[in-house]
N, CA and C atoms as a LAMMPS dump frame, in Angstrom:
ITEM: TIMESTEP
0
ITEM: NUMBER OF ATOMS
609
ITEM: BOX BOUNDS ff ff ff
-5.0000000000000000e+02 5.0000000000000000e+02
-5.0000000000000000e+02 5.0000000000000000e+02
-5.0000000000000000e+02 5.0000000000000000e+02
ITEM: ATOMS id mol type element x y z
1 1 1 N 438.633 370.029 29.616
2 1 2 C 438.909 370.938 28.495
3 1 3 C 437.587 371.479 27.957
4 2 1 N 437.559 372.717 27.684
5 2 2 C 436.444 373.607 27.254
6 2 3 C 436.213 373.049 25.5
7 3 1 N 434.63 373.057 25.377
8 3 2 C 434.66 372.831 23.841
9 3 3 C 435.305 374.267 23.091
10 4 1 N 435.375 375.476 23.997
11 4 2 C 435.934 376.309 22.875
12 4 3 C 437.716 375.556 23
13 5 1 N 438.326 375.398 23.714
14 5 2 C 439.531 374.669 23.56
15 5 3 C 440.104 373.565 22.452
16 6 1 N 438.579 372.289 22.665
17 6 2 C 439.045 371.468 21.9
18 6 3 C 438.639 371.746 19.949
19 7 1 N 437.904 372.652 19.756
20 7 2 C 437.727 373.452 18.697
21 7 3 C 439.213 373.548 18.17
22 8 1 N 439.589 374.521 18.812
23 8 2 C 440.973 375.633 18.757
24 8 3 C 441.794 373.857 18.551
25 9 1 N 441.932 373.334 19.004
26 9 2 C 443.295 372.166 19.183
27 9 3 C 443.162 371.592 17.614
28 10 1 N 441.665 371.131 17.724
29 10 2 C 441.041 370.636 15.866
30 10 3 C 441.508 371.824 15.407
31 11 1 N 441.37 372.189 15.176
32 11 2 C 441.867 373.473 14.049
33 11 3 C 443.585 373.843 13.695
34 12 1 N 444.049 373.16 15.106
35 12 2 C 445.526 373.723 15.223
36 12 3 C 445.973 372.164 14.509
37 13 1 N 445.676 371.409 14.72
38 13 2 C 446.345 370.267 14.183
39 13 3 C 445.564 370.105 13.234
40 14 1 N 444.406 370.319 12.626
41 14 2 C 444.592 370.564 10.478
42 14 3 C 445.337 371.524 10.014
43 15 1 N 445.245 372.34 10.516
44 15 2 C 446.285 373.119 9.723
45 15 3 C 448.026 372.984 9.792
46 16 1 N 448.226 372.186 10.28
47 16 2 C 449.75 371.579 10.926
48 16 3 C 449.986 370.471 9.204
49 17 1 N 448.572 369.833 8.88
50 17 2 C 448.584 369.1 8.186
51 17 3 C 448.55 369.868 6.648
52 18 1 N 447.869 370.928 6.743
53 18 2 C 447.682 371.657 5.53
54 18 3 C 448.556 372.241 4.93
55 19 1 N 449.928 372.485 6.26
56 19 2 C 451.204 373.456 5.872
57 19 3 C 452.065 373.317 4.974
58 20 1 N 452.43 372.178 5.06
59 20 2 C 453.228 371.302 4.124
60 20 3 C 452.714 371.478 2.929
61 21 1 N 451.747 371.557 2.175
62 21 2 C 450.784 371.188 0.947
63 21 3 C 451.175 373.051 0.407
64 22 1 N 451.031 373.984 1.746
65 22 2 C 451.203 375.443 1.185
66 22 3 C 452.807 375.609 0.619
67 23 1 N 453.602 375.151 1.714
68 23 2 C 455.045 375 1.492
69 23 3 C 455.616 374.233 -0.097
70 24 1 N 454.948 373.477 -0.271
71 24 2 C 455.35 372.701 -1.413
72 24 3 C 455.195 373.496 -2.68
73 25 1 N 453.588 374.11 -2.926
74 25 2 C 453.588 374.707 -3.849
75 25 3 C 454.098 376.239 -4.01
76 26 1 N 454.814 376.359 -3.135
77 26 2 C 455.444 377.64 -2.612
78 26 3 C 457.205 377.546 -3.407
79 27 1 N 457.511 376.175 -2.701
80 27 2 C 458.878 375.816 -3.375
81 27 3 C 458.662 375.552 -4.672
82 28 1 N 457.614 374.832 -5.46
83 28 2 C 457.633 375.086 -6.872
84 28 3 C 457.173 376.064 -7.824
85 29 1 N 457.075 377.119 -6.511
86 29 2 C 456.718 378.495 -7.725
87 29 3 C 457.935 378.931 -7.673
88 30 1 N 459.042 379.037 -6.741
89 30 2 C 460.216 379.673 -6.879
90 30 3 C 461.213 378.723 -6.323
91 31 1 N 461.804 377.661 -7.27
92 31 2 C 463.155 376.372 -7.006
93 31 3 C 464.23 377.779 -7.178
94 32 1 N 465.021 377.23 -6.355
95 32 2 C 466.204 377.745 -5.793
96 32 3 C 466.933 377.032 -6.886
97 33 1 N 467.897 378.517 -7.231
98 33 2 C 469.524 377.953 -8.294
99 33 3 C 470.397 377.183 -7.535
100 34 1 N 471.447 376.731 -8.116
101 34 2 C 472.752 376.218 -7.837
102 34 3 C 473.511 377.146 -7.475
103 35 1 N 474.494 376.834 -6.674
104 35 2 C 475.807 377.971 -6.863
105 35 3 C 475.842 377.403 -7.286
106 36 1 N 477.462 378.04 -8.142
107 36 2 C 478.822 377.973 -8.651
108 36 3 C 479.296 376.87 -8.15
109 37 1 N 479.51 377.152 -6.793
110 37 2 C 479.696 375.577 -6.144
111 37 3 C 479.69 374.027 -6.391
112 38 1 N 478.666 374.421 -6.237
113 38 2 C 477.532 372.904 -6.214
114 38 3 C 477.571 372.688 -7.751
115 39 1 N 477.739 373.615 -8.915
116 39 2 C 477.614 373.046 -9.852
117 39 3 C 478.612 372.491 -10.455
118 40 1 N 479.738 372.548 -9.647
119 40 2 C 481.602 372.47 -9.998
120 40 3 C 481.354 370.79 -9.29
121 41 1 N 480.465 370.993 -8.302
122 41 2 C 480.817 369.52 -7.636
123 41 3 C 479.768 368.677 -7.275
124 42 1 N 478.903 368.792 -7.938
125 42 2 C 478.01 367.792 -8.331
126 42 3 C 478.457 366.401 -8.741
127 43 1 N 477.744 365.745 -8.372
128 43 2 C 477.849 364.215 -8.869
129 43 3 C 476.307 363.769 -9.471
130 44 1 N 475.909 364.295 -10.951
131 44 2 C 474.45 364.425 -11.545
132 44 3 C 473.664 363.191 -11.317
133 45 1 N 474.816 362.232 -11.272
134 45 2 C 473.122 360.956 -10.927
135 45 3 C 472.658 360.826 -9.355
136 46 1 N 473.611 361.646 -8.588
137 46 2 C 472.711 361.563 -7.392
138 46 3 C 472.328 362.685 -7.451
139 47 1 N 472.207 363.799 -7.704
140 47 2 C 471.642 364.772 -8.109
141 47 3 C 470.014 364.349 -8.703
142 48 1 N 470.279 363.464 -9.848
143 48 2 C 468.819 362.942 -10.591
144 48 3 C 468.227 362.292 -9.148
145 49 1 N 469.382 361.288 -8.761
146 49 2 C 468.705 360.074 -7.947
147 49 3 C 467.846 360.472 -6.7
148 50 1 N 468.084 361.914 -6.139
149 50 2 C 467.449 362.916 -5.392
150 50 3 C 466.181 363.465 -5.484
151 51 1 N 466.402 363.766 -6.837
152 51 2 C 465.104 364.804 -7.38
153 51 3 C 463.924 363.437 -7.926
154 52 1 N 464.649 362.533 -8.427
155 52 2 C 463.502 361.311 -8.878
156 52 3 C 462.889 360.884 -7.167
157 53 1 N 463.673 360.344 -6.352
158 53 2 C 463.177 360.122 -5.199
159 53 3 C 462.085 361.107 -4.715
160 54 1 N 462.767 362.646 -4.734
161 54 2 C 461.174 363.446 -4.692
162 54 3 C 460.31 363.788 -5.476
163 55 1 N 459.919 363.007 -6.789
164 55 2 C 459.134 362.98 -7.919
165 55 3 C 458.948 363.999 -8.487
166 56 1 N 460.344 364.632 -8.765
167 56 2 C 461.113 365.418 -9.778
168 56 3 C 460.417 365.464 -11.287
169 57 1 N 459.989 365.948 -12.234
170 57 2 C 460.15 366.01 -13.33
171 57 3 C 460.917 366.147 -14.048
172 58 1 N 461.176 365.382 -15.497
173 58 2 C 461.966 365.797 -16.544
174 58 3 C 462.733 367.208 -16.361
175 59 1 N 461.632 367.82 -16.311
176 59 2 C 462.224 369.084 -16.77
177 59 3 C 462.561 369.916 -15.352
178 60 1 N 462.859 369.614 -14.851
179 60 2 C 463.767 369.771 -13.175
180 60 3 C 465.353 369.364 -14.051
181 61 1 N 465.579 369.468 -15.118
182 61 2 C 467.206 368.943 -15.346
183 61 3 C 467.301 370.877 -15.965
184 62 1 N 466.28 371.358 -16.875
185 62 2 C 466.324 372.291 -17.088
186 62 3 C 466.573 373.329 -16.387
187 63 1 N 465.85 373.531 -14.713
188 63 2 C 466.221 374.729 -13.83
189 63 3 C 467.725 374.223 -13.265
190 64 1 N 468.439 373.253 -13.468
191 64 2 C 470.19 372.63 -13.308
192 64 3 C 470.446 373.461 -14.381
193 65 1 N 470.209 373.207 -15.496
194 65 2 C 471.018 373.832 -16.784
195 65 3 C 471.004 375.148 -16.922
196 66 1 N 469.942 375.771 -16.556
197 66 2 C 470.151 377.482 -16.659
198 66 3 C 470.888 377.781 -15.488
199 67 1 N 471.07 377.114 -13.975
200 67 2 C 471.652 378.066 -13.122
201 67 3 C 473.183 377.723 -13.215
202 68 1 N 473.495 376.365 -13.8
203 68 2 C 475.148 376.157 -13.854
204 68 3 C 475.549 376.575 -15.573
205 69 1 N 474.682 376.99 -16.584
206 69 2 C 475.256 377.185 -18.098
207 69 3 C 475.6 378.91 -17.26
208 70 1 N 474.829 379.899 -16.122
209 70 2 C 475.237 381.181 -15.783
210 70 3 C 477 381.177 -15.706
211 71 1 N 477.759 380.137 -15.034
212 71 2 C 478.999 379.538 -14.45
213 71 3 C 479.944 379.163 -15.313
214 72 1 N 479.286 378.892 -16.675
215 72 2 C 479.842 378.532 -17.616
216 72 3 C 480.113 376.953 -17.606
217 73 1 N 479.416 376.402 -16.951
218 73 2 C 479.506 374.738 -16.295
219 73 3 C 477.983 373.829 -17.157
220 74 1 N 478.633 373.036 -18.37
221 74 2 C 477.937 372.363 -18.613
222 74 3 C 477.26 371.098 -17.423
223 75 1 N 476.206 370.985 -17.563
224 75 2 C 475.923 369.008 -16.265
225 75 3 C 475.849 368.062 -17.309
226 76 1 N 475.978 366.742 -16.905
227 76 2 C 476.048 365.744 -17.425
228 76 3 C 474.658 365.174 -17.678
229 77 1 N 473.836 365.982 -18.545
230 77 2 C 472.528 365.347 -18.483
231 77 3 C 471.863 363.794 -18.43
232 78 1 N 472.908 363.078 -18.875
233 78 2 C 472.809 361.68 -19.212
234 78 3 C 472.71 360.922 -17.764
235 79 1 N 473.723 361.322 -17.268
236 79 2 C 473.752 360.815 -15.769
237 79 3 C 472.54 361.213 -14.975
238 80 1 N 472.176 362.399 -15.008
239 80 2 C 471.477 362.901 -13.913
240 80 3 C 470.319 362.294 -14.03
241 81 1 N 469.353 362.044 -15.946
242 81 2 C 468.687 361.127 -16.375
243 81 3 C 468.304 359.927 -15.872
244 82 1 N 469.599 358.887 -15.58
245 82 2 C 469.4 358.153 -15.087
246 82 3 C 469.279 358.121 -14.004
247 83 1 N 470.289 358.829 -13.062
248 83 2 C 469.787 358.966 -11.372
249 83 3 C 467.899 359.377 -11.442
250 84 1 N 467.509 360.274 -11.895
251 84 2 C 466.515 360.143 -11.515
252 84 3 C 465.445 359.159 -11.75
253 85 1 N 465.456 358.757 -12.954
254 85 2 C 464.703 357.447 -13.133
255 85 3 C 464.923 356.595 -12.06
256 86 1 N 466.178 355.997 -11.637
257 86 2 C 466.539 355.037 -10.591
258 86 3 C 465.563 356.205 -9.172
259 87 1 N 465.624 357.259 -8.995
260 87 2 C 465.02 357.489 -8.306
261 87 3 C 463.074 357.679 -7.826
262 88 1 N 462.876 357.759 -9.276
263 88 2 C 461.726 357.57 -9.47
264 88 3 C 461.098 355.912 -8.943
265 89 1 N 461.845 355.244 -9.22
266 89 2 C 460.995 353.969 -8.583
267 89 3 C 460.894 353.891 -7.383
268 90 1 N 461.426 354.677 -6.438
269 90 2 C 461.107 354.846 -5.07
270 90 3 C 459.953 356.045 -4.867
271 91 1 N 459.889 356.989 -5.537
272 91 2 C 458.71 358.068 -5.643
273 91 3 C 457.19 357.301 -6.331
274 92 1 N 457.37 356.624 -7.179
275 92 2 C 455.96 356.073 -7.852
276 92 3 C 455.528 354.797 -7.181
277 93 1 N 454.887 354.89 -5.947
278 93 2 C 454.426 354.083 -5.551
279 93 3 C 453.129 353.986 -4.789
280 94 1 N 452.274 353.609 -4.998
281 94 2 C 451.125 353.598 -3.79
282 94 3 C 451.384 354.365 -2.132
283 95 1 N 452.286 353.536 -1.645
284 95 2 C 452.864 354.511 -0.475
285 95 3 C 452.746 355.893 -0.794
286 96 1 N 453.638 356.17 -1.47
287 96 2 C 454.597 357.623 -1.349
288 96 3 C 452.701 358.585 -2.183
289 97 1 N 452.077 358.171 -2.839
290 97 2 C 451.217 358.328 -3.812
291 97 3 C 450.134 359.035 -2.506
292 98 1 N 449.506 358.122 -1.067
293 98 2 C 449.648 358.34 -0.286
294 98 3 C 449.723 359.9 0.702
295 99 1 N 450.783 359.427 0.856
296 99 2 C 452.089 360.314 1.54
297 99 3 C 452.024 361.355 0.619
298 100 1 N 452.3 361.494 -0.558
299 100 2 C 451.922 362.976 -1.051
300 100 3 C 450.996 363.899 -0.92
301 101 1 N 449.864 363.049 -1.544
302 101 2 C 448.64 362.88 -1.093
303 101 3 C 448.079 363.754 -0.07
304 102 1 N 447.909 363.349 1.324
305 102 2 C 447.881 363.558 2.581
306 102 3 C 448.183 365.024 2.797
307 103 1 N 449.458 365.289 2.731
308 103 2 C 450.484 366.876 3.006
309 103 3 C 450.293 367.817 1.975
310 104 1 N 448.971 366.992 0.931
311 104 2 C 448.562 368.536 0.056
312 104 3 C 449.785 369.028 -1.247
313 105 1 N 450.58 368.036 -1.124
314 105 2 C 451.706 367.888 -2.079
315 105 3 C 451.136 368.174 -3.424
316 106 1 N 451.812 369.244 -4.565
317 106 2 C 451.606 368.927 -5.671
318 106 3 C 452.535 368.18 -6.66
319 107 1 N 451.728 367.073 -7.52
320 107 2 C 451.947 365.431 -8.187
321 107 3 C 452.508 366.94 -9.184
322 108 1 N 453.973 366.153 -10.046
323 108 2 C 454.333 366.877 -10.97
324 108 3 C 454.213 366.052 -12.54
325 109 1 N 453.282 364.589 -12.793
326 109 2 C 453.55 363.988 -13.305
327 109 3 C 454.691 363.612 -13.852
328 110 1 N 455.008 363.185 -13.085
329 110 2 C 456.821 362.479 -13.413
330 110 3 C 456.56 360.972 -13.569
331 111 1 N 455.472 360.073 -12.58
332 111 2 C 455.448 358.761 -13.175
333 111 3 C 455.079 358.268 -14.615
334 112 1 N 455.067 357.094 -14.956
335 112 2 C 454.637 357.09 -15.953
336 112 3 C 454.168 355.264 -16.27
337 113 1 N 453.425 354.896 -16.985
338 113 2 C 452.604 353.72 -17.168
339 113 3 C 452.095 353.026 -15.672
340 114 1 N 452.359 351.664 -15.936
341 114 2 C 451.704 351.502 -14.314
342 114 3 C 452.052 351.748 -13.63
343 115 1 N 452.933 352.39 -13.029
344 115 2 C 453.677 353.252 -11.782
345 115 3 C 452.987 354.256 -11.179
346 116 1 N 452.539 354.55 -12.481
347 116 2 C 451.869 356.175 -12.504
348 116 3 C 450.139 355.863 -11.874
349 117 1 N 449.971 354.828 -12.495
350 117 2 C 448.422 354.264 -11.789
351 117 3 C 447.964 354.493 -10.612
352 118 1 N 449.588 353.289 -10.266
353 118 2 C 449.53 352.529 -8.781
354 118 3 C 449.517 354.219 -7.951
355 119 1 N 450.411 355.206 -8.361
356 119 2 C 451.13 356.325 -7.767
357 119 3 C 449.492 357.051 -7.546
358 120 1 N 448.816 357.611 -8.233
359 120 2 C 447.721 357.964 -8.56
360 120 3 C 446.582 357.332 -7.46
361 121 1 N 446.283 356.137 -7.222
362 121 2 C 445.587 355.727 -6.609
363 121 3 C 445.481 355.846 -5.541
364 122 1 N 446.91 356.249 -4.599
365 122 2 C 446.957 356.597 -3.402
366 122 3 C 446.923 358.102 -3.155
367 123 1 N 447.571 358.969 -4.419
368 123 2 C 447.225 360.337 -4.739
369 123 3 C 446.276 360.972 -4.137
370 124 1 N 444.869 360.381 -4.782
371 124 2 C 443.962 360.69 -5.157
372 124 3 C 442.674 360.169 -3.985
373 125 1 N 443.107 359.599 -3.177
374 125 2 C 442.603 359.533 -2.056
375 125 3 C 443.3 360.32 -0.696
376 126 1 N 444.611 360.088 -0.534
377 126 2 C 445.481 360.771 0.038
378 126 3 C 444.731 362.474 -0.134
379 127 1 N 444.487 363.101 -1.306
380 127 2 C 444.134 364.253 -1.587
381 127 3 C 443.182 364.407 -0.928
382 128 1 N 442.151 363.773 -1.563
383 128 2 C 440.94 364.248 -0.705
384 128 3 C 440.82 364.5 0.912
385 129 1 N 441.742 363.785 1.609
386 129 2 C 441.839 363.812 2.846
387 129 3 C 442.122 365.454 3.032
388 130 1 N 443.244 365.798 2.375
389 130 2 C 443.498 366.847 2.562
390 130 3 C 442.64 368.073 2.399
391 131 1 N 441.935 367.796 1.602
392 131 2 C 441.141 368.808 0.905
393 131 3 C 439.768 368.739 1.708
394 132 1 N 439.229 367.583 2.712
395 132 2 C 438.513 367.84 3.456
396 132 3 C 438.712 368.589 4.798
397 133 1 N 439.924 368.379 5.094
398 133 2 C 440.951 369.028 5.955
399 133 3 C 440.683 370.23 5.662
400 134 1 N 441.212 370.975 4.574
401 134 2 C 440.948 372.174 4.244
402 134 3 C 439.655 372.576 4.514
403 135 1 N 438.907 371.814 3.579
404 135 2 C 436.946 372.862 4.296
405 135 3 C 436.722 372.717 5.654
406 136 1 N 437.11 371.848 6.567
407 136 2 C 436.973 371.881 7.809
408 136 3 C 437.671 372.747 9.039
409 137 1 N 438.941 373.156 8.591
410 137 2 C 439.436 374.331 9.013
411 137 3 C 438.886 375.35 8.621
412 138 1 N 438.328 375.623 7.188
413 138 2 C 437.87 377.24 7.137
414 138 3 C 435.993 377.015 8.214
415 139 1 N 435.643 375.746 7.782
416 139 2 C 434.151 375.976 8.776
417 139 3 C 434.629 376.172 10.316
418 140 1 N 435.638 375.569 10.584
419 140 2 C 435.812 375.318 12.171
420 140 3 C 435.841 377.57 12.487
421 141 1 N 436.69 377.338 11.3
422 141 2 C 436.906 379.055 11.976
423 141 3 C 436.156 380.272 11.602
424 142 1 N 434.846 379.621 10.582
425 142 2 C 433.78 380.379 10.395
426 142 3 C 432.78 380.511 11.637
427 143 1 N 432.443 378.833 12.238
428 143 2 C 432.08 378.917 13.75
429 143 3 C 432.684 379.838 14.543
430 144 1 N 433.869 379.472 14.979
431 144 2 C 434.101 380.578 15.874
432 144 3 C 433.874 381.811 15.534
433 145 1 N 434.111 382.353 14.177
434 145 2 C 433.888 384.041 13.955
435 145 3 C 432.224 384.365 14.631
436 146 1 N 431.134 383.7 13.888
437 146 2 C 430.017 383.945 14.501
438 146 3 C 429.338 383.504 15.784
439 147 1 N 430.389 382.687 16.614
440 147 2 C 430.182 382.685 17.846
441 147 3 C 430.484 383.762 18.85
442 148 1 N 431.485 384.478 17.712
443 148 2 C 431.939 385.626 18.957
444 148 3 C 431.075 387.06 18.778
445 149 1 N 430.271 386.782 17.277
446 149 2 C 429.659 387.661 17.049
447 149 3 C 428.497 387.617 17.715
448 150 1 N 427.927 386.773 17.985
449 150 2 C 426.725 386.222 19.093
450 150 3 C 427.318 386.746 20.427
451 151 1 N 427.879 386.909 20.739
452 151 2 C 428.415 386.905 22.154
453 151 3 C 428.516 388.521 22.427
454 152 1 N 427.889 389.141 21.099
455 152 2 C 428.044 391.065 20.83
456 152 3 C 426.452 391.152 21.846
457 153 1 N 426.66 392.32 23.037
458 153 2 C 425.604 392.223 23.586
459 153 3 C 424.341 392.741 23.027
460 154 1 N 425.03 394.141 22.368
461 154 2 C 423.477 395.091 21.547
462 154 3 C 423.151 394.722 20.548
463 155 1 N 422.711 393.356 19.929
464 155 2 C 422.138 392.471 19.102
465 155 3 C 420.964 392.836 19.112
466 156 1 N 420.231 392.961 18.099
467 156 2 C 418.871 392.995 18.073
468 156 3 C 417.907 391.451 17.656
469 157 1 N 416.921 391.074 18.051
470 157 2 C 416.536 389.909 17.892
471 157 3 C 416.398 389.405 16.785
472 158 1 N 415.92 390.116 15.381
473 158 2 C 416.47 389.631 14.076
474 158 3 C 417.569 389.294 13.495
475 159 1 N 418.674 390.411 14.29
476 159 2 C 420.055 390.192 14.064
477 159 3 C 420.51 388.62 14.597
478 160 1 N 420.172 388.52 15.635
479 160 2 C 420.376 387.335 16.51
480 160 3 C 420.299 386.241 16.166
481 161 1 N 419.046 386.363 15.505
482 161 2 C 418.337 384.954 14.922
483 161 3 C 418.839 384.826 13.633
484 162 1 N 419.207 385.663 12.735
485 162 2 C 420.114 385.492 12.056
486 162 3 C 421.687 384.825 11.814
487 163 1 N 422.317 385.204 12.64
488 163 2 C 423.355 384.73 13.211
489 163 3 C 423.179 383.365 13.59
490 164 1 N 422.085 382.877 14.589
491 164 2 C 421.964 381.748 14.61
492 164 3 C 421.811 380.739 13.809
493 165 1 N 421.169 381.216 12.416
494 165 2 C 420.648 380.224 11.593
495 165 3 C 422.098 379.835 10.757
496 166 1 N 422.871 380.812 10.718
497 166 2 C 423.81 380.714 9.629
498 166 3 C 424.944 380.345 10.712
499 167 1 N 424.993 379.763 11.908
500 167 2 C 425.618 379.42 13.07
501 167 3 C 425.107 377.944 12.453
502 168 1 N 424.034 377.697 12.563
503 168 2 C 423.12 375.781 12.551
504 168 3 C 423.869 375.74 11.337
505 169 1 N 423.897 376.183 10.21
506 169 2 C 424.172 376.092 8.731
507 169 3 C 425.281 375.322 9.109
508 170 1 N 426.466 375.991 9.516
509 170 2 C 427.81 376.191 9.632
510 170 3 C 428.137 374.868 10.406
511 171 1 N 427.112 374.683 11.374
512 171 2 C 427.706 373.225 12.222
513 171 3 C 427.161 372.01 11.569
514 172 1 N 426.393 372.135 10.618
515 172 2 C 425.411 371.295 10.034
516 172 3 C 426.515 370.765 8.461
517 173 1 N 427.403 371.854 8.253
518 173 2 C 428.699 371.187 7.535
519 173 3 C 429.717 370.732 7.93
520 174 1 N 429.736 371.273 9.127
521 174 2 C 430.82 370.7 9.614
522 174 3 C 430.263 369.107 10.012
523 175 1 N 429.423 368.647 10.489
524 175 2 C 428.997 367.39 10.818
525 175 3 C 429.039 366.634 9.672
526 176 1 N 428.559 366.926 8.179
527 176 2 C 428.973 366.661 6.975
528 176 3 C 429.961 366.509 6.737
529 177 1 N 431.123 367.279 6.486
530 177 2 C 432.473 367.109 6.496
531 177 3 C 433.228 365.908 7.512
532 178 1 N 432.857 365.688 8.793
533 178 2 C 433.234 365.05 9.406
534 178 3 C 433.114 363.546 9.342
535 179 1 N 431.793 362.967 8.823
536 179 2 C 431.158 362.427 8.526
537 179 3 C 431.995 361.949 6.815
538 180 1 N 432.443 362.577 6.415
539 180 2 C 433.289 362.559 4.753
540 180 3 C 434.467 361.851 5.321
541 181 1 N 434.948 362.911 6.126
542 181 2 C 436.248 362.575 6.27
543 181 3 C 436.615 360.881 6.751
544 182 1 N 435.51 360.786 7.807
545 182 2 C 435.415 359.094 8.088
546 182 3 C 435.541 358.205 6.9
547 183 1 N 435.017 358.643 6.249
548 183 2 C 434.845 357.825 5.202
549 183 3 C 436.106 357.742 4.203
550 184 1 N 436.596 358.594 3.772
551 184 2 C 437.892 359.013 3.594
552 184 3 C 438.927 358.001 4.294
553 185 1 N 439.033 358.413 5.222
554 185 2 C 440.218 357.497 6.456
555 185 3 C 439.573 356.26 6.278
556 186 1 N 438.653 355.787 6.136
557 186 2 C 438.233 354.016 5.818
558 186 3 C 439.011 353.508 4.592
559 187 1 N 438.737 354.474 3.701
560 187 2 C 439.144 354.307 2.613
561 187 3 C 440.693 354.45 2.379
562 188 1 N 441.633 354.801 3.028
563 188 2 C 443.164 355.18 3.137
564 188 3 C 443.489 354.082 3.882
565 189 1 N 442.976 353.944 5.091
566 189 2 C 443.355 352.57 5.331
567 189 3 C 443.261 351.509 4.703
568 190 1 N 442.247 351.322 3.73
569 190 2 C 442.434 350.107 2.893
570 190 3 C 443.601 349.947 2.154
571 191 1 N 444.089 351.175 1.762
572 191 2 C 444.977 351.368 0.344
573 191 3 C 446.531 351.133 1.355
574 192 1 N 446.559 351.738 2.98
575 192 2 C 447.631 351.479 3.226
576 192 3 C 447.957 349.822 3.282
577 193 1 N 446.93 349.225 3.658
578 193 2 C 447.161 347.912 4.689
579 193 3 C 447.32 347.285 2.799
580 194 1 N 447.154 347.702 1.612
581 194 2 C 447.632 346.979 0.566
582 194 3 C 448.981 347.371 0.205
583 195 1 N 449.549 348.784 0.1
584 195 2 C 450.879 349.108 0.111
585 195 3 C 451.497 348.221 1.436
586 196 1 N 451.04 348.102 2.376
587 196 2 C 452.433 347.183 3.473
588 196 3 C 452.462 346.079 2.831
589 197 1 N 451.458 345.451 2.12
590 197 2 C 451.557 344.058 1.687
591 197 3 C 452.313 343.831 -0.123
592 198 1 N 453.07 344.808 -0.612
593 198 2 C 454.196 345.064 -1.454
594 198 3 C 455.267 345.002 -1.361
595 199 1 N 456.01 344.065 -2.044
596 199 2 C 457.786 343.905 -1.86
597 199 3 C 457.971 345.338 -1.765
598 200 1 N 459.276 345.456 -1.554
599 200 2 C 460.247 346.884 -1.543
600 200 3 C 460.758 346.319 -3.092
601 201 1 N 460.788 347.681 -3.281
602 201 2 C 461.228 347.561 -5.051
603 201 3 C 462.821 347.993 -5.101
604 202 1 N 463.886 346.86 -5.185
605 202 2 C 464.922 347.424 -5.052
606 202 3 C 466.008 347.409 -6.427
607 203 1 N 464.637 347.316 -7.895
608 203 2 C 465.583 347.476 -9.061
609 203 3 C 466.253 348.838 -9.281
């Protein structure tokens, strides 16, 4: 395999990782209504118990209430309340904290006291992964842009040497970044191999 190949493959699988993280904050700029339907036949604590599992906020009961009060269909806020709390203890956890983490997910603060810690701690490493991910895809594909610009034949030798320097720059972060990211993944593995060693929380 050609290093311009295995470039292209690094690049294709961070951004595989980055997608999810675009998608997410994509779905929370524009949550989808209820029908009519769904709001006639809802069952609100699994409804809550849903949205807590995907670390739903409070006020996720509010975009329910404006699209079923259109229907003339009050929800059972009380219920749905509790479904999600019951669902929240499966969302606030080191794992999932993690796992959010990682896919560039945005945290809606929905945990809360030590949940929210534990949730946070894996967050917040989980993130960074991602976010090194991110600068390393835009350098990977800043390299290639000025590799192909090097590869322009009627270059003039200032031009050239130019290009080159800001070519060294460019690989000289990326070796940085790479070098992060190790460090990063040392650090995620610690936090996983302590989440496997946690009961399952089945209050």
């Amino acid at each position: 395999m050609t290093r311009r190949a295995t470039i292209l493959g690094r690049m294709l699988r961070r951004a595989c990782r980055i997608l999810p993280g675009i998608l997410a904050l994509a779905s929370l700029a524009g949550c989808a209504s209820l029908s009519e339907k769904q709001c006639r036949a809802q069952d609100w604590y699994q409804v809550g118990y849903e949205d807590g599992s995907a670390g739903a906020h409070t006020r996720r009961i509010e975009s329910h209430a404006s699209a079923c009060a259109a229907y003339g269909i009050e929800i059972d806020t009380a219920q749905y309340e509790i479904g999600r709390v019951d669902g929240l203890q499966h969302y606030c956890t080191l794992a999932r904290g993690i796992e959010t983490g990682v896919r560039g997910s945005p945290y809606s603060g929905a945990c809360t006291g030590d949940r929210e810690v534990e949730f946070l701690r894996g967050y917040r490493e989980g993130r960074r992964l991602y976010d090194v991910d991110v600068r390393l895809a835009r350098v990977e594909s800043d390299i290639e842009t000025y590799r192909r610009r090097l590869a322009v034949k009627d270059l003039d030798d200032e031009q050239r040497r130019r290009l080159y320097q800001v070519l060294r720059d460019l690989e000289f972060d990326r070796s940085r970044l790479e070098g992060e990211r190790r460090q990063v993944e040392w650090a995620l593995r610690t936090l996983e191999r302590q989440a496997d060693r946690r009961p399952l929380d089945h209050e």
